[in-house]
Every structure is written in C-alpha cells, then in structure tokens.
Backbone as CSV, one residue per row, in Angstrom:
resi,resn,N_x,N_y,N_z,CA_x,CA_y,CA_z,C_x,C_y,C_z
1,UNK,27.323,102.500,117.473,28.417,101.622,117.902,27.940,100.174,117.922
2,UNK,28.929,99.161,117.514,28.473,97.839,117.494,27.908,97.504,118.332
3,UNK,27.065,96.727,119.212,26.573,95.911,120.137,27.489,94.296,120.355
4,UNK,28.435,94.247,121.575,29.089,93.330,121.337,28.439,92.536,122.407
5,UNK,28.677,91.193,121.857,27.763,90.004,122.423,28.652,89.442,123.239
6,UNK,28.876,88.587,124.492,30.223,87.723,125.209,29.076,86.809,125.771
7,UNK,29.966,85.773,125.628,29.626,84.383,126.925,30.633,83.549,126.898
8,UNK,30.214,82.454,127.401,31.027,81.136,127.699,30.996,79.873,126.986
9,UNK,32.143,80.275,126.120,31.778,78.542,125.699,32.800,77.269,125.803
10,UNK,32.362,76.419,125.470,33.166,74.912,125.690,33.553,74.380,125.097
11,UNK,35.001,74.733,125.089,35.564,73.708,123.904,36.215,72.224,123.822
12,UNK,35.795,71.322,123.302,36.093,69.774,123.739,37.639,69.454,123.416
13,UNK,37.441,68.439,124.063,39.197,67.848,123.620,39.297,66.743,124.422
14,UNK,40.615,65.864,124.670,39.989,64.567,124.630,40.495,65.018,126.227
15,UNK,39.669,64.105,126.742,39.894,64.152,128.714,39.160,65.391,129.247
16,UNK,38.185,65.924,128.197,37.173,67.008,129.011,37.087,68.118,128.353
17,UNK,37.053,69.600,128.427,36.612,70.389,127.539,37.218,71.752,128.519
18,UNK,37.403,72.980,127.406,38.508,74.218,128.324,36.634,75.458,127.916
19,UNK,36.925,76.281,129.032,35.929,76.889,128.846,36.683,78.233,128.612
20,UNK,35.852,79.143,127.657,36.679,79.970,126.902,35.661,81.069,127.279
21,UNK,36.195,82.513,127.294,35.235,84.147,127.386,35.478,84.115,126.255
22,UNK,33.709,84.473,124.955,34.089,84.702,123.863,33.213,85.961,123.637
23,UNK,33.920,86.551,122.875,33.153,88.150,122.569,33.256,88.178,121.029
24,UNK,32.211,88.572,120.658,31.991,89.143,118.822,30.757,90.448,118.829
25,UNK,30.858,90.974,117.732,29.636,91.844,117.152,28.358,90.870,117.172
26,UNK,27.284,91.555,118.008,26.112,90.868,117.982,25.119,90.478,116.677
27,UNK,25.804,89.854,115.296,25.593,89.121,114.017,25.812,88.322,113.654
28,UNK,25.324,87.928,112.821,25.685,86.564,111.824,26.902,86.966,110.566
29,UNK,27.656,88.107,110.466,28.749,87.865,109.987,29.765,87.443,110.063
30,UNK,30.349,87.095,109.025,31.361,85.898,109.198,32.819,87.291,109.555
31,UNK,32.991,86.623,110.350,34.630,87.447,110.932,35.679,86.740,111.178
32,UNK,37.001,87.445,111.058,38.249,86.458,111.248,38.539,85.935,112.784
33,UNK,39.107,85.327,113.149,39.038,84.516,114.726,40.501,85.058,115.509
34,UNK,40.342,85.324,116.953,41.433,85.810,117.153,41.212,84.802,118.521
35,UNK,42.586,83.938,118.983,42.545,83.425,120.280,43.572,84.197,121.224
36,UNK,43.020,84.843,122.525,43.756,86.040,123.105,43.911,85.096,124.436
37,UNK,45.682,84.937,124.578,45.570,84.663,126.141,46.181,85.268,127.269
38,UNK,45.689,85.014,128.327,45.789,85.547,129.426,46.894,85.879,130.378
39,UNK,46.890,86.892,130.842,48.462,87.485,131.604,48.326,86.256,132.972
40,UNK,49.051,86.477,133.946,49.331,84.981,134.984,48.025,85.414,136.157
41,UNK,47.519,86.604,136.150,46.381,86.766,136.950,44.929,85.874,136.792
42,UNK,44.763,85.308,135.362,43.715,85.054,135.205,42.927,85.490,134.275
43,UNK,41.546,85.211,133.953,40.575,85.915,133.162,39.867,86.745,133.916
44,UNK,40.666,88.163,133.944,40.241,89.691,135.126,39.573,90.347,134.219
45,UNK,39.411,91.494,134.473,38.900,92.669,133.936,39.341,93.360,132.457
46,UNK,40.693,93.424,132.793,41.390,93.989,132.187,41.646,93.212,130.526
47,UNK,41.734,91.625,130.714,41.691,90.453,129.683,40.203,90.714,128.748
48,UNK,39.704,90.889,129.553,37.855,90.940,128.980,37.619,91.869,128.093
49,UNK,38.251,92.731,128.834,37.867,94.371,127.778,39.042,94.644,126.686
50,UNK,40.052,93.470,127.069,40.780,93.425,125.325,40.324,92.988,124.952
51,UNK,39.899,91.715,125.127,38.870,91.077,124.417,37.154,91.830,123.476
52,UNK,36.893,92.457,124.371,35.595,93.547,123.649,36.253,94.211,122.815
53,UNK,37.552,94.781,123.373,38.177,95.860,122.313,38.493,95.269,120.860
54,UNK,38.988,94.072,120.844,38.906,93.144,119.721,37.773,93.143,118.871
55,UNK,36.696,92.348,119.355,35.449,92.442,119.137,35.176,93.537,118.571
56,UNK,35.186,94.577,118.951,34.845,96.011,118.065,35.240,96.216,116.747
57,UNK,36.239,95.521,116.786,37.188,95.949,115.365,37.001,94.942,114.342
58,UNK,36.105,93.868,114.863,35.622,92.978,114.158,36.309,91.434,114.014
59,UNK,37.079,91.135,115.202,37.238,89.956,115.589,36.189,88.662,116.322
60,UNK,35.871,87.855,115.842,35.769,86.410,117.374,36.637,86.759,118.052
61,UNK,36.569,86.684,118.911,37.448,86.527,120.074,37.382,85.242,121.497
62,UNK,38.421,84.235,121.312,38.041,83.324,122.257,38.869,83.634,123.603
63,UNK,38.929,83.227,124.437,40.266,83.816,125.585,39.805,82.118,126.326
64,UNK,40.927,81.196,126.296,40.454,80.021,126.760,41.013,80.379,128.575
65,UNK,40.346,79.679,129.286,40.800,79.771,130.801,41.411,78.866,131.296
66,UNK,42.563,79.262,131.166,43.758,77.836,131.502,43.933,77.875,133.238
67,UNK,43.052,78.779,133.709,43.445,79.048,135.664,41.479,78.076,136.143
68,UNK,41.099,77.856,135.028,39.523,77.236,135.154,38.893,77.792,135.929
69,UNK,38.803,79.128,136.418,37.878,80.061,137.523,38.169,80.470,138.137
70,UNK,39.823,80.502,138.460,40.742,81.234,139.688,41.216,82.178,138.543
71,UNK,41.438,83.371,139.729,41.660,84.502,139.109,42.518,85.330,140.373
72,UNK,43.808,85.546,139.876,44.493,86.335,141.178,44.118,87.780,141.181
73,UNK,44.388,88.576,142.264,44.214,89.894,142.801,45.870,90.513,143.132
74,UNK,46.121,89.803,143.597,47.383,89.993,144.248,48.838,89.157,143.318
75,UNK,49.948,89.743,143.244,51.431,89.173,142.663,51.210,88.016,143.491
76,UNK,51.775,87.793,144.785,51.593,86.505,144.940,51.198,85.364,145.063
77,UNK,49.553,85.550,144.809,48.873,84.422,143.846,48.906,84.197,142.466
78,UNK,49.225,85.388,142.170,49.371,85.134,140.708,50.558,84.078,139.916
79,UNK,51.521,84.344,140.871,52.729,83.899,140.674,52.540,82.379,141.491
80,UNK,51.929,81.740,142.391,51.544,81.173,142.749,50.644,80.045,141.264
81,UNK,49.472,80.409,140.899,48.346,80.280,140.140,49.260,79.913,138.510
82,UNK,50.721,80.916,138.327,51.313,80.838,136.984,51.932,79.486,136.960
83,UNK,53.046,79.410,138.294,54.446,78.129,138.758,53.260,77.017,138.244
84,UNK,52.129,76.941,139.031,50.936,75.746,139.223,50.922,75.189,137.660
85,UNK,50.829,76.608,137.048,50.078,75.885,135.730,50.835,74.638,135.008
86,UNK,50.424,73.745,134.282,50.636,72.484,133.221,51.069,73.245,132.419
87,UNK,52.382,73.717,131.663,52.398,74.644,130.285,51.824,73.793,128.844
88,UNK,52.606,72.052,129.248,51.732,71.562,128.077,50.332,71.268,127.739
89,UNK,49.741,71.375,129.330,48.758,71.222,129.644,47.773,72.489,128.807
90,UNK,48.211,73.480,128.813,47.924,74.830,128.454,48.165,74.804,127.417
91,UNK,49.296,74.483,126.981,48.930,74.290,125.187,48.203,74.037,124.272
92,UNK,47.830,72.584,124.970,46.908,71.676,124.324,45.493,72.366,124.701
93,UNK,45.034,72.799,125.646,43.753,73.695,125.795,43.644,74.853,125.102
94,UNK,44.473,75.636,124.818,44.837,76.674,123.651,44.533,75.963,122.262
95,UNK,45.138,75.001,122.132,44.895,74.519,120.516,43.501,73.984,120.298
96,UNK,43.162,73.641,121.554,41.463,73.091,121.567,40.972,74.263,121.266
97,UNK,41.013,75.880,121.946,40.308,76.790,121.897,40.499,77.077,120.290
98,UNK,41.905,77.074,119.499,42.005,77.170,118.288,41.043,76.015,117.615
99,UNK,41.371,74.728,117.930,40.157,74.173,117.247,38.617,74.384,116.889
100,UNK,38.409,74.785,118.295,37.019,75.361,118.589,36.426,76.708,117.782
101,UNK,37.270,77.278,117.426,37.173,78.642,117.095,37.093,79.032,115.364
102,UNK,38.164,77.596,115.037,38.144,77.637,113.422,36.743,76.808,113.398
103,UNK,36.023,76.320,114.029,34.829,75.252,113.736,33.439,75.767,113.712
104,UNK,33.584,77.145,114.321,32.753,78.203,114.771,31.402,78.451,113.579
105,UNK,30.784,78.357,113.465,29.715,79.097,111.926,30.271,80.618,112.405
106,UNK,30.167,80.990,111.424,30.912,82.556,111.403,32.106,83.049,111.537
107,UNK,32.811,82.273,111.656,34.558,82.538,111.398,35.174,81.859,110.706
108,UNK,35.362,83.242,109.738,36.233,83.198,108.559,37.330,83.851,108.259
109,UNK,38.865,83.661,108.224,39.020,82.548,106.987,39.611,81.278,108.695
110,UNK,39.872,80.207,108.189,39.864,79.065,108.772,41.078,79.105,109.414
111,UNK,42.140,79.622,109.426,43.272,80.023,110.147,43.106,81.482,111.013
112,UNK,43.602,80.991,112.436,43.290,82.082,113.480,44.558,82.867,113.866
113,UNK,43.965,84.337,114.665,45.375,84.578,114.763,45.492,84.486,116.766
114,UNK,46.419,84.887,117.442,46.510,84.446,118.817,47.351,85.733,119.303
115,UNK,46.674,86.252,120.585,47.626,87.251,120.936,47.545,87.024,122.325
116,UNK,49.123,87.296,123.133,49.131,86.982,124.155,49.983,88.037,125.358
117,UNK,49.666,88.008,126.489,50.375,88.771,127.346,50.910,88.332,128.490
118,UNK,52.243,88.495,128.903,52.782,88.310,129.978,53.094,86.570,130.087
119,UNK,52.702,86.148,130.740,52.251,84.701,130.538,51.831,83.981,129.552
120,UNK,51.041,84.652,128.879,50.282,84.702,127.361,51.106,84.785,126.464
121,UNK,52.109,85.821,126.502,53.243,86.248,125.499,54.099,84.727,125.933
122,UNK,54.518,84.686,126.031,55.350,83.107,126.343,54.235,82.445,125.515
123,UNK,53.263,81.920,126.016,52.428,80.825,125.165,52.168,80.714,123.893
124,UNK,52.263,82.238,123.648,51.917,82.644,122.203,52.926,82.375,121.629
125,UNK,54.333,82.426,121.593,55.530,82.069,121.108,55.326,80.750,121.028
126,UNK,54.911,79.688,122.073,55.158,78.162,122.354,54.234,77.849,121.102
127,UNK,52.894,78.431,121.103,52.076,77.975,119.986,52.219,78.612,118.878
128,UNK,53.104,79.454,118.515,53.203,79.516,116.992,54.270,78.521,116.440
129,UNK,55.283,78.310,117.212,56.052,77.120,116.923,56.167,75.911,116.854
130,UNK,54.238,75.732,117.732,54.096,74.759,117.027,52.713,73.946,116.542
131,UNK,51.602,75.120,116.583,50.220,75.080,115.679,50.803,75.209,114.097
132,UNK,50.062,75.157,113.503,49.849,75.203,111.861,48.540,75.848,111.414
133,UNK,47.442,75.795,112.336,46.555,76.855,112.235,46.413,78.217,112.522
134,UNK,47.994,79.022,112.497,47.795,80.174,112.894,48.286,81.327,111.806
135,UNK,47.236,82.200,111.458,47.682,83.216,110.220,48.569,84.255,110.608
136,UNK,48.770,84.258,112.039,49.438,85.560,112.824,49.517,85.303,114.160
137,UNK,50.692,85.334,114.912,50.901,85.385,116.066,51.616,86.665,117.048
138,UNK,50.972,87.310,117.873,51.105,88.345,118.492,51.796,88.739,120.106
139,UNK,52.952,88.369,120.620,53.028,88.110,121.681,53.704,89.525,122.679
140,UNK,52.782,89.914,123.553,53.542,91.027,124.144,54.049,90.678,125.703
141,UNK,55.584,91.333,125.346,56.154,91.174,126.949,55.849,89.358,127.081
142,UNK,56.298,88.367,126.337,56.234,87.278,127.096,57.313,87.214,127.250
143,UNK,57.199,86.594,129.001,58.400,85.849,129.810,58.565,84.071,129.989
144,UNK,59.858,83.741,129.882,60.356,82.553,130.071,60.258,81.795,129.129
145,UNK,60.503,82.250,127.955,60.332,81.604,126.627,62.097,82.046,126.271
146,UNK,62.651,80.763,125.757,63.859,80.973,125.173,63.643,79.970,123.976
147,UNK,63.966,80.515,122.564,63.013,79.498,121.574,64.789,79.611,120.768
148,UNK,64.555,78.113,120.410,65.747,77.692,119.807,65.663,77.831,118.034
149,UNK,66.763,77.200,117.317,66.247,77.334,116.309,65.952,76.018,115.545
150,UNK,66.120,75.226,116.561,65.337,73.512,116.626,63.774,74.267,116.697
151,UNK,63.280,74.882,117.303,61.596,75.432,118.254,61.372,76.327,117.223
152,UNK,61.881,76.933,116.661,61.666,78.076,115.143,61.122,77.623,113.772
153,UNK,61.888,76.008,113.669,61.741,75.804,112.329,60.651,75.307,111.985
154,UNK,59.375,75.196,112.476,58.164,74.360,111.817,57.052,76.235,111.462
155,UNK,57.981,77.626,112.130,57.123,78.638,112.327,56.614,78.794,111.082
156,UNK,55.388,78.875,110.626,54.715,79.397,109.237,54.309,80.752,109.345
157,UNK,53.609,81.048,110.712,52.781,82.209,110.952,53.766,83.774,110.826
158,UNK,53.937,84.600,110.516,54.014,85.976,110.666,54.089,86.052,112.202
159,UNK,55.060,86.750,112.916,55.136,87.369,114.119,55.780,88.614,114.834
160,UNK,54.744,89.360,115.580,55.082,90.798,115.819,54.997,90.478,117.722
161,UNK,56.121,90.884,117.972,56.265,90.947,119.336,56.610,92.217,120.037
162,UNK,55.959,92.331,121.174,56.312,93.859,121.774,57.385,93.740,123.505
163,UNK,57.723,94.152,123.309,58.670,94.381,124.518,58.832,95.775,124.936
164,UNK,58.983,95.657,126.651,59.479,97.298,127.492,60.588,97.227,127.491
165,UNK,61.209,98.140,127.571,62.771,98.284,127.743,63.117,98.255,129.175
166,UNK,62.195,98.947,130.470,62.453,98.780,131.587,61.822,97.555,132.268
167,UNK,61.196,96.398,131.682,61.176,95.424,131.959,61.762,94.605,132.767
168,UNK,61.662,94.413,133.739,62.827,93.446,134.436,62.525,91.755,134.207
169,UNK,61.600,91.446,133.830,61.087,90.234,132.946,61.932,89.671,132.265
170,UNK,62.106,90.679,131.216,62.304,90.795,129.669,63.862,91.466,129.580
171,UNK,64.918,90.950,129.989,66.083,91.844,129.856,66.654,92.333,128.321
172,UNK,67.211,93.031,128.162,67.776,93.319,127.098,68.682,91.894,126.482
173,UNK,69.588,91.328,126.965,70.112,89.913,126.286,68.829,89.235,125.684
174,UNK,67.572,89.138,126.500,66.495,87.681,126.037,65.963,88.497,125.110
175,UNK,65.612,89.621,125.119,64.822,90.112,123.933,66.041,90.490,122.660
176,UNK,67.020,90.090,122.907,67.758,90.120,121.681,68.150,88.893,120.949
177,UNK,68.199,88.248,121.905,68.465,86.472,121.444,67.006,86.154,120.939
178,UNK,66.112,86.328,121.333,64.795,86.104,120.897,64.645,86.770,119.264
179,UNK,65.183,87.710,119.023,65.340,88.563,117.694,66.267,87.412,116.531
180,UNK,67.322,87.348,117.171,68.207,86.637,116.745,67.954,85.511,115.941
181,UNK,67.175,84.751,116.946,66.773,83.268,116.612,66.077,83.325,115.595
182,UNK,64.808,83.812,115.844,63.705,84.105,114.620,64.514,84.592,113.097
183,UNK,64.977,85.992,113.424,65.644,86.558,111.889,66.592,85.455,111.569
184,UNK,67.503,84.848,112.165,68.939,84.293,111.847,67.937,82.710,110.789
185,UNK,66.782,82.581,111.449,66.176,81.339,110.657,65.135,81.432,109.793
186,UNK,65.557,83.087,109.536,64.613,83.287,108.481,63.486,83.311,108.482
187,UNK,62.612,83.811,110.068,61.241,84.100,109.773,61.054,85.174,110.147
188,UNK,59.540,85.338,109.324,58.936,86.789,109.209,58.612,87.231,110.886
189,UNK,59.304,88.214,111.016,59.227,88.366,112.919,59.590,89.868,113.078
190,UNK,58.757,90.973,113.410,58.794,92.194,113.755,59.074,92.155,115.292
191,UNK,59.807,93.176,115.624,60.038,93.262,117.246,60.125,94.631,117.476
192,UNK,58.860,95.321,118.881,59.384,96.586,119.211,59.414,96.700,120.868
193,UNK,60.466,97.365,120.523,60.540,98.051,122.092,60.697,98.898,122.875
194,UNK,59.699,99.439,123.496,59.710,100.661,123.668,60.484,101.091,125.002
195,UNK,61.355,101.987,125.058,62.112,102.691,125.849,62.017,103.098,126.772
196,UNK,60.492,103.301,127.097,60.097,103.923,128.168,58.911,103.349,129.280
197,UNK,58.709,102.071,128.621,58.112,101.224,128.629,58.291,99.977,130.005
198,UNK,57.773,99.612,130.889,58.434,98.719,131.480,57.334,97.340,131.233
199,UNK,57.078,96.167,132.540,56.369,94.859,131.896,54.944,95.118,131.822
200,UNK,54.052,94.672,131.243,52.283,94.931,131.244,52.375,96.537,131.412
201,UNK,53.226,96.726,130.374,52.504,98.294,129.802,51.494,98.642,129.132
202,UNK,50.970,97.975,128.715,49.413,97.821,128.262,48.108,97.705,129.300
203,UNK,48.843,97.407,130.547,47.402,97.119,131.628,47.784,98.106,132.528
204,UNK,46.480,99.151,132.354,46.595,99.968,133.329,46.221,99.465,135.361
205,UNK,45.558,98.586,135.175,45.709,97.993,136.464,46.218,97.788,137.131
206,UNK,47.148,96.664,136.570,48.834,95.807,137.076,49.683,96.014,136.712
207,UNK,49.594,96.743,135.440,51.181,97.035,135.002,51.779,98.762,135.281
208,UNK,52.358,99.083,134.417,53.147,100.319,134.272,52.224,101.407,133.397
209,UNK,51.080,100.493,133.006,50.544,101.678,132.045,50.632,102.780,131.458
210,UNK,51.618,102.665,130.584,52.307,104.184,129.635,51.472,103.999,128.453
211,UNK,50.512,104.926,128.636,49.592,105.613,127.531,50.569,105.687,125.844
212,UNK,51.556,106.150,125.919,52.201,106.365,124.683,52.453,104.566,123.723
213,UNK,52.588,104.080,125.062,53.782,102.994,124.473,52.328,101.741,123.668
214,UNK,51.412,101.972,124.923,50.205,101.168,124.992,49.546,102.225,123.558
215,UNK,49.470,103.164,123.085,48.432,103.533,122.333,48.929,102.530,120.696
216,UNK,50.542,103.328,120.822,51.283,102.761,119.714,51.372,100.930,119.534
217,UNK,51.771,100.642,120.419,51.312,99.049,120.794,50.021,98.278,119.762
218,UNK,49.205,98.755,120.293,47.645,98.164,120.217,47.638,98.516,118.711
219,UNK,47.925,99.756,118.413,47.623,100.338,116.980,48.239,99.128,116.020
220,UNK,49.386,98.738,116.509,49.835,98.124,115.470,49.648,96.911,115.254
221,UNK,48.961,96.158,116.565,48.719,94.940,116.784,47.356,94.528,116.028
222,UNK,46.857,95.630,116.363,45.491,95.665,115.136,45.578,95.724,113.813
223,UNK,46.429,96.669,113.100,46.830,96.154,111.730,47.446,95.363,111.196
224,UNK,48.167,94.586,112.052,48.619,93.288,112.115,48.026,92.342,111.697
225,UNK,47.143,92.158,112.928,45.785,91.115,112.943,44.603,91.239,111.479
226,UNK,44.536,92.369,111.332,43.889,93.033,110.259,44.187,92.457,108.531
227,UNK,45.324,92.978,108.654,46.039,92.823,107.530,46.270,91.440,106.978
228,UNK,46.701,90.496,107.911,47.271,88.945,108.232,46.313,88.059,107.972
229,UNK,45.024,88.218,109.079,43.823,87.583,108.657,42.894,88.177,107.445
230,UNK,42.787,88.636,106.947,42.293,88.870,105.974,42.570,88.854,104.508
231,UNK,43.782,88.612,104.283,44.399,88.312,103.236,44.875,86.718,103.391
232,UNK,44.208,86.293,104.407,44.291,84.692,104.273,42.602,83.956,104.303
C-alpha cells in the first residue's frame, strides 16, 4: 500500500499567506492536484482522511484552512465559526491554495480540480464560476449558493454535484433551480440525488452516514476527478 506523506504548507498571497493540510504518495511523481474544502466544522478528522483517501488514488491534495486553527465539535460553533467566515475572504484563500498547488514541483497537469462539502459545496460552486484554473469541480450537499445565470457564464470547468434528498439544507426547489441554471446555460453539469440520503451523508461522524449513498458518491467522484484531470 502507498505510504502517504501529509503536512502543512503555506500558501502566499498578498496581505499574508493561508495554511493548507496537504497529503500525497510519499514520491517524486508528478500527480494531478486536487483542492478539497472543508465542511463548516473545520479541518477535523473526518476532512483529513478524505484527504488521505484522495492521496491514495493518486492525488496532491491541498485542503486550505479558511477557520486558521479553530475547529468546531459541536453544531453550534460550527454554525457560529461558518456566519463568522469572510466568503470573499475564503475565496481568495482558496484560489491562493489553487495557486499554490498548480506551482507545486510534482503536479501535473497545471489545472486543478476542487471538491467541496457542506460549506465547501457552496464554495466549490462560488469558485468554479469564477477560477479559470479548474479542470473539474466537485461540490457535495453545498448550502446557500443560489448561482444565477449572470454567475454561470464565465463556467469552463465540468461539474458533478451530489445532493440528499432528505436534506433539509438542500430542499428539493434549490437543488432543482441549481440544475436548471447550469443545463438551461449550457454547461457540462451532472447532478445526483440520492433518496435516501439526507445532509453530510458522506461523514460518518456528523452527518447521516448512509453507507450506500456515500459508497456510490465517492465512486463517482473519483472517476470524475480521474477522468477530468488527466485528460487535461
């Protein structure tokens, strides 16, 4: 089994630098870059070991820390720690981590892809609409994103989004208008949702953790990423 390597690194930008958890195969091969961000808890447990899980399959993996060392335990810090955040503020530290990541010795090809959850899933939408360095964008269960088709039209990247059906986040109207927007303007945009599924069905920790929805999920998010970056 691979030996996967993680630490901390720093990525600059102007007014100071975002510090990022980065995980790869412990080599000097060149691999495609994936920037993964974080549900509203923080950089926990659960963020890390997607992150390794990435890593395995032969991603970089950066996860920038937009909470800078706070990390909730509890919903109502979290939710607390999310309201707090700068979103543009978070953007622009995301695109640093994208900067950082295409600049990397060993990540190849020069366009990254970004996957995000909960909080993350929102961001990941905000930054595919409007990076230009991204070969694939991945957003699951993001909330509070309503993207126009003014916010659609600069999208280049490929996008696969996942949604629960018992979500109370994510209602059935937003995840259909969200469909809408994208197809009606003509971009490449997969959407699934699973039925049985409710929000952070993928984190067995905090969320709803349905093994079925989460196996199928991940599977596809990986050939996604797979497929996308590598043929670029």
């Amino acid at each position: 089994m691979a030996v996967i390597r993680t630490y901390t690194a720093y990525y600059q930008m102007d007014g100071g630098e975002i510090p990022a958890f980065v995980a790869r195969i412990d080599d000097e091969e060149a691999r495609p870059g994936v920037v993964l961000i974080q549900e509203w808890w923080g950089i926990e447990p659960h963020i890390k070991d997607l992150a390794q899980k990435l890593a395995v399959e032969g991603f970089v993996v950066a996860v920038p820390d937009l909470y800078h060392g706070q990390v909730a335990t509890e919903p109502d810090d979290a939710t607390k720690l999310m309201m707090a955040l700068d979103v543009e503020r978070a953007i622009y530290e995301i695109q640093a981590t994208i900067n950082g990541l295409k600049n990397m010795q060993g990540v190849e090809p020069k366009k990254v892809g970004v996957i995000g959850f909960c909080m993350g899933g929102m961001l990941t939408f905000k930054m595919v609409e409007r990076s230009h360095d991204l070969a694939v964008a991945i957003p699951f269960y993001g909330v509070m994103h309503e993207p126009t088709y003014e916010s659609v039209a600069n999208v280049q990247a490929p996008v696969m989004a996942f949604f629960g059906a018992l979500d109370n986040y994510t209602p059935p109207e937003y995840i259909q208008r969200i469909y809408d927007t994208y197809t009606n303007a003509g971009k490449d945009y997969q959407q699934y949702v699973y039925q049985n599924a409710g929000h952070a069905f993928l984190n067995p920790t905090h969320g709803a953790g349905v093994e079925d929805a989460a196996r199928d999920a991940w599977h596809k998010a990986l050939d996604f990423l797979k497929t996308k970056l590598t043929n670029n």
